[in-house]
Each structure stands twice: as structure tokens, then as C-alpha cells.
N, C-alpha and C positions, 0 to 999 in steps of 0.2 A: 737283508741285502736286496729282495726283491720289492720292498718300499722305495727302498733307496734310487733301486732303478725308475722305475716308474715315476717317481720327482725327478730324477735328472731329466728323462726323457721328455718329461713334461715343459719343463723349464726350457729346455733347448727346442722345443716346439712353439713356446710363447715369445721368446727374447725377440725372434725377428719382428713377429706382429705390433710388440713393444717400440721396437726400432725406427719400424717404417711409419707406424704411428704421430711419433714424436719429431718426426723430419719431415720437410717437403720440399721438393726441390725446388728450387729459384729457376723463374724463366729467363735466360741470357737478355731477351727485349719481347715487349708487348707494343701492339699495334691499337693505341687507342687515339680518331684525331682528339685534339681539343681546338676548340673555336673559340677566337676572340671578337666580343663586340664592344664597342663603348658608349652608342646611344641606340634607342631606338623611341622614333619620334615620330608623329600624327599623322604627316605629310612628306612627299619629297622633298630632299634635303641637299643640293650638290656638294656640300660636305662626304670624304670618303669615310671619315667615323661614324657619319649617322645615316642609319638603316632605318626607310620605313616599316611603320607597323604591321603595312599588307606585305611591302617582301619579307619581314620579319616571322608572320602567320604563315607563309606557302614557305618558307626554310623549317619552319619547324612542321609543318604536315608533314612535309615530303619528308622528314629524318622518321616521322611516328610509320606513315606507310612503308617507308624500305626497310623497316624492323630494326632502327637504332635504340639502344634504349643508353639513356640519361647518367651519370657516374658523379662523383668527386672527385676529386682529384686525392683525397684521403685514400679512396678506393686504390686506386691507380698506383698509388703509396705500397695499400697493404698487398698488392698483389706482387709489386717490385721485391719488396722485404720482407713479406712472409708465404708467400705463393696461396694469396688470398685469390679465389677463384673469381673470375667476371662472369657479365653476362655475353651472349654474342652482338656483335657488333657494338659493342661500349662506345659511348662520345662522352667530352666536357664541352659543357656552353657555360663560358667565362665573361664576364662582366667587369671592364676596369673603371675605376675611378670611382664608383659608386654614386653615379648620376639618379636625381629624381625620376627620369624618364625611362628607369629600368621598371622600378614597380607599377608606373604607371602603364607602360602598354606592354612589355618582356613578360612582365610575370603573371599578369591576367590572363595571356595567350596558352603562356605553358603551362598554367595550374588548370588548365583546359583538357590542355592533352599530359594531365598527370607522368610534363617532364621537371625537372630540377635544374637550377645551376649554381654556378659559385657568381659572388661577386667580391671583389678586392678594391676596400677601401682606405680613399687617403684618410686619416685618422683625420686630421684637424678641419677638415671638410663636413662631418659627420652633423648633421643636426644643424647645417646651417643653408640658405636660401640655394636652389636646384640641388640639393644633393639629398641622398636619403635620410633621412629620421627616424631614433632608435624605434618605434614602436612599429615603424615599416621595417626595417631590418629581423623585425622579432619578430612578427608575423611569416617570414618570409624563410628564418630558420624553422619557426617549427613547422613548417610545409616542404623542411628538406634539403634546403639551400644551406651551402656553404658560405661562408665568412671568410677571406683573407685581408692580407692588409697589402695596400700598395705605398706605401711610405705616412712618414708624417705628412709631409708638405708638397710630395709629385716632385722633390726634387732632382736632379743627374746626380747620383752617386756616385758615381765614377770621375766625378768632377769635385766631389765634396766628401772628401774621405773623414772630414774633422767632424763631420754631424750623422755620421756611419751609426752609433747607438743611437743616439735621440729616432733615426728615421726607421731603422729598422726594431729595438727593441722597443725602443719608451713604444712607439706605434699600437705594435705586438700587447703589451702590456696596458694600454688605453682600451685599445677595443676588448680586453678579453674582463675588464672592470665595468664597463660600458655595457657590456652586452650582456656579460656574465656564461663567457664560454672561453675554450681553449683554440686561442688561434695559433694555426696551425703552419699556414700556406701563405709564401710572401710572392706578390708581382712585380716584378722589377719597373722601377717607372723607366718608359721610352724602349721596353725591352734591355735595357744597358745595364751590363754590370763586369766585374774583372775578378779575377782570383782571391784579392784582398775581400771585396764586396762577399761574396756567393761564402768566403771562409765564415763571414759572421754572420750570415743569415743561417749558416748550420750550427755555430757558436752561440746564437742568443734564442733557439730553441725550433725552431722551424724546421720542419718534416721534409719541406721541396721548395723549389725556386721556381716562376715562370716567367719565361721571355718569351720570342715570337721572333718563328722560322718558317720553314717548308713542307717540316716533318711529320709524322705521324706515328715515327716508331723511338721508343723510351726504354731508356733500361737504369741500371744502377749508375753509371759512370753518367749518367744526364737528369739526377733529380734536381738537381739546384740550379738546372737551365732546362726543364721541360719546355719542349717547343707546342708553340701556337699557332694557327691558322688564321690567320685575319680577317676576316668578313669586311668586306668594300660596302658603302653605299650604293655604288655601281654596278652590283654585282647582278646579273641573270642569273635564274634558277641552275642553270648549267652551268655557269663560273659555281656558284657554290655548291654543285653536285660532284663538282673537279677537286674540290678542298679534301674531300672522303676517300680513303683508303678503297673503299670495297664499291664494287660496278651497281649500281643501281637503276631500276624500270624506273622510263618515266611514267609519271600519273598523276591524272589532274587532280589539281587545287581547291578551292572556291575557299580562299583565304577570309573570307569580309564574312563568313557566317562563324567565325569563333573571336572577332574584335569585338570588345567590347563598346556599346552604344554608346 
């Protein structure tokens, strides 16, 4: 009998640690921004998509000096739905369309300052003049980047509900043969998409959706419309210190000593 107690006692001493263990609680919403670019190119550009390479260099100094550190959007994922821990001050630096001029001046800068980012590409775009090529792409994962798809063709979805699989699976299913990974993460092209859209991008295997808003703050009820921040070509160092959640010192630059020659 005094066996017996000393197991029960035991048992009912371990079950909680067992319990709390095996649970974690889910955060209602995390505060992570993500920033959207889609060129970043040699010179000034009066184009609002395309960011030069020097403000390009002082955006990402200034995110390494006020202590942001770099995420996926997987991350952001696993912390929604499984209460995967971050780090402080998490960012995503997103990349659409999958422009040549991403690895040319984007990812030399930030393999500088050992940051990462996602880029989402149009599949049928892949491998063919200005846009990136597998062996860029591959490079580029194993230094840590993410891979999404932003349609077949860049088409409005919302506009062409009849090429809804071909855009978003066959897509999905290209690059993950192409690259030989699991993509994961879809960008909605134009930001647009409607309830029918966003059901089958959860339907044909995808973890999140991203569009582009104001926000900075994500939860469950906004994975398959995670909001983005847009990065201007126009932008001053203070317009994209306004894009970030959290108050940050200013502090000088000298962007042209991590460009590449």
C-alpha cells in the first residue's frame, strides 16, 4: 500500500509537467512588420517600385543597427500555430515578382549584413531574360531565403476565377520540381484576392497568403491575407523608419562601403 502511494503521488506530481509540456499557448496576434520591395536597382529610379541600391544599403543598416533581426514568413507561421518563439524585433523583407535585380544588388547587401529574405515568384517567369535563374534562386536558398510563388502568370485572380488551379497550384507544384523544395507561401498578385481565392490557396496546400496593407500586427483570423508594408522608391530614411512598429535612434549610415563594386 505504501508502494502504491508513493506511485500515485508521483504520477500526480509529474502529469502537470507532462501537460504543460505538451501545450503552448497560442498568441491572440504578433507584431512582426513585413516589408514589400520589387526592384532594387543601380541608380535612381522615379519609378515607386524601384528602390535604389544606396537607399536600399542605409534601409537595411539602419534595420541591423536598431537590432531587427530578419524572419520567414514560415517563422511567423510557426509562431501563429504553434507558439514557436521569435526573436526581438522580428522583420520580413519580401521580394515580389522575382526580378533579376533582386540578386544582383538586394542580396549582396544583405548577405553582408547576414540578413535573409523571402522572394515570391511568378513561376513562368523563372529562368527567363530579367527575372531570376534556378541556380540564382539556389544559391540564395541555401544562404537562408525563402521561396514563394506569386502566381503562374502575375495574373488578377479575382478577375479570373477559371485559372484559379493552374495560378495558384500547378505554380506551387513548378517551383517545388524546379527547385526541389516545399513551397509553402503564396503572394497574391496586385495584393487582390476574395474569399473564393484565399479558400484555395489554403485548399491547394499553402501555409499563408500575402497582400499589402498598413499593418504590422498578425494573427490566426489574417494568415491568408498577412499585411505588407510597401517600401516607395521615394522613400526617406524617416518615411521607412515610419513603416516599423517599434521607435528607433537615428544613426548614421555610410551605405556605399557594403555595395558592391
Amino acid at each position: 500500500m505504501k508502494r502504491f502511494s508513493i506511485v500515485f503521488q508521483t504520477v500526480i506530481l509529474i502529469l502537470p509537467l507532462l501537460f504543460s509540456s505538451s501545450t503552448k499557448e497560442l498568441p491572440d496576434q504578433i507584431t512582426v512588420p513585413i516589408l514589400l520591395y520589387h526592384h532594387v536597382v543601380a541608380e535612381k529610379h522615379p519609378g515607386r517600385y524601384y528602390v535604389s541600391r544606396e537607399d536600399f544599403a542605409a534601409q537595411m543598416m539602419s534595420l541591423k543597427n536598431w537590432g531587427y533581426k530578419t524572419i520567414t514568413i514560415k517563422q511567423l507561421v510557426s509562431t501563429l500555430t504553434k507558439g514557436s518563439p521569435l526573436p526581438d524585433r522580428p522583420v520580413v523583407i519580401t521580394f515580389d515578382d522575382g526580378n533579376l535585380d533582386v540578386y544582383e544588388h538586394a542580396y549582396p547587401i544583405m548577405e553582408q549584413l547576414s540578413l535573409i529574405g523571402s522572394v515570391y515568384i511568378v513561376a513562368n517567369r523563372l529562368n527567363t531574360v530579367g527575372f531570376l535563374q534556378k541556380e540564382q534562386l539556389e544559391e540564395m536558398i541555401a544562404s537562408g531565403w525563402e521561396v514563394g510563388s506569386h502566381s503562374m502568370t502575375h495574373s488578377d485572380l479575382v478577375r479570373n476565377h477559371a485559372q484559379v488551379r493552374r495560378e495558384i497550384l500547378q505554380s506551387r507544384l513548378d517551383l517545388n520540381d524546379m527547385l526541389g523544395i516545399e513551397v509553402k507561401i503564396f503572394a497574391y498578385p496586385f495584393g487582390l484576392t476574395d474569399a473564393y481565392i484565399s479558400d484555395k490557396v489554403q485548399d491547394y496546400g499553402y501555409q499563408a497568403g500575402l497582400g499589402v496593407g498598413t499593418g504590422s500586427s498578425h494573427s490566426l483570423g489574417t494568415l491568408y491575407y498577412l499585411s505588407r508594408r510597401e517600401v516607395r522608391g521615394e522613400f526617406k530614411l524617416d518615411d521607412f523608419a515610419s513603416l516599423l512598429p517599434w521607435s528607433n535612434p537615428r544613426t548614421s549610415t555610410n551605405p556605399k562601403k557594403i555595395i558592391p563594386k
